[in-house]
N, C-alpha and C positions, 0 to 999 in steps of 0.2 A: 293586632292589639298587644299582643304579645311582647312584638319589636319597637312598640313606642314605650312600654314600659321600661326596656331593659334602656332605651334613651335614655328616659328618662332617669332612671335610678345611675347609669353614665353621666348625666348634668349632673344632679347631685351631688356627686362623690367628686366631681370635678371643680363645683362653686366650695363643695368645703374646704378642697384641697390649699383654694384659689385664698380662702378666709384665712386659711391656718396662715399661709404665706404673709398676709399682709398684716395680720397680726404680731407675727414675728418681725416682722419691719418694723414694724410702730413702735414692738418693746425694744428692740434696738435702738430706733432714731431717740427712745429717751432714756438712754444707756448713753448716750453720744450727749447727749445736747447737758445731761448733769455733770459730766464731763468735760466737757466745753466750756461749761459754765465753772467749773472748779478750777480748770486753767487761768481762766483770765483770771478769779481773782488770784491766785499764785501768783500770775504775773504781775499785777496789779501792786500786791503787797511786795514785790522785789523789787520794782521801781521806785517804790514810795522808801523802801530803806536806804536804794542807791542814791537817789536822788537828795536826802536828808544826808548821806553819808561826801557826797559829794558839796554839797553848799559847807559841811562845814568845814573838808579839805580849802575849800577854795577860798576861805573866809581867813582861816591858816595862813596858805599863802598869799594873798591877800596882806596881809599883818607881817608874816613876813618880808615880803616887798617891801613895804612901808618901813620897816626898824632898818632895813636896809640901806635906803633911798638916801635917809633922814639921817644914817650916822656919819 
């Protein structure tokens, strides 16, 4: 009786070990994923300037070609 208690109180201590663990995962993986998620839009927003910064380089020369071509 004795030695299935101390089992027992062994399982125990071993499932909570096993709970803290994966708790800690979980507040991780959403430490990671708001993260993840702040990246892209970072990135997101650097595209959108290059890409507005880019059209109107290109609109530029573009226009300069053209006063070129034309004179």
């Amino acid at each position: 009786m004795k030695r299935q208690s101390s089992e027992r109180t062994r399982t125990e201590v071993l499932l909570e070990n096993i709970q803290s663990q994966v708790q800690t995962i979980a507040e991780g993986h959403g430490v990671l994923d708001r993260k993840l998620d702040q990246f892209r839009q970072d990135v997101e927003e650097r595209f959108t300037t290059l890409e507005a910064a880019m059209k109107i380089g290109f609109r530029d020369l573009c226009h300069r070609l053209d006063t070129h071509v034309h004179a």
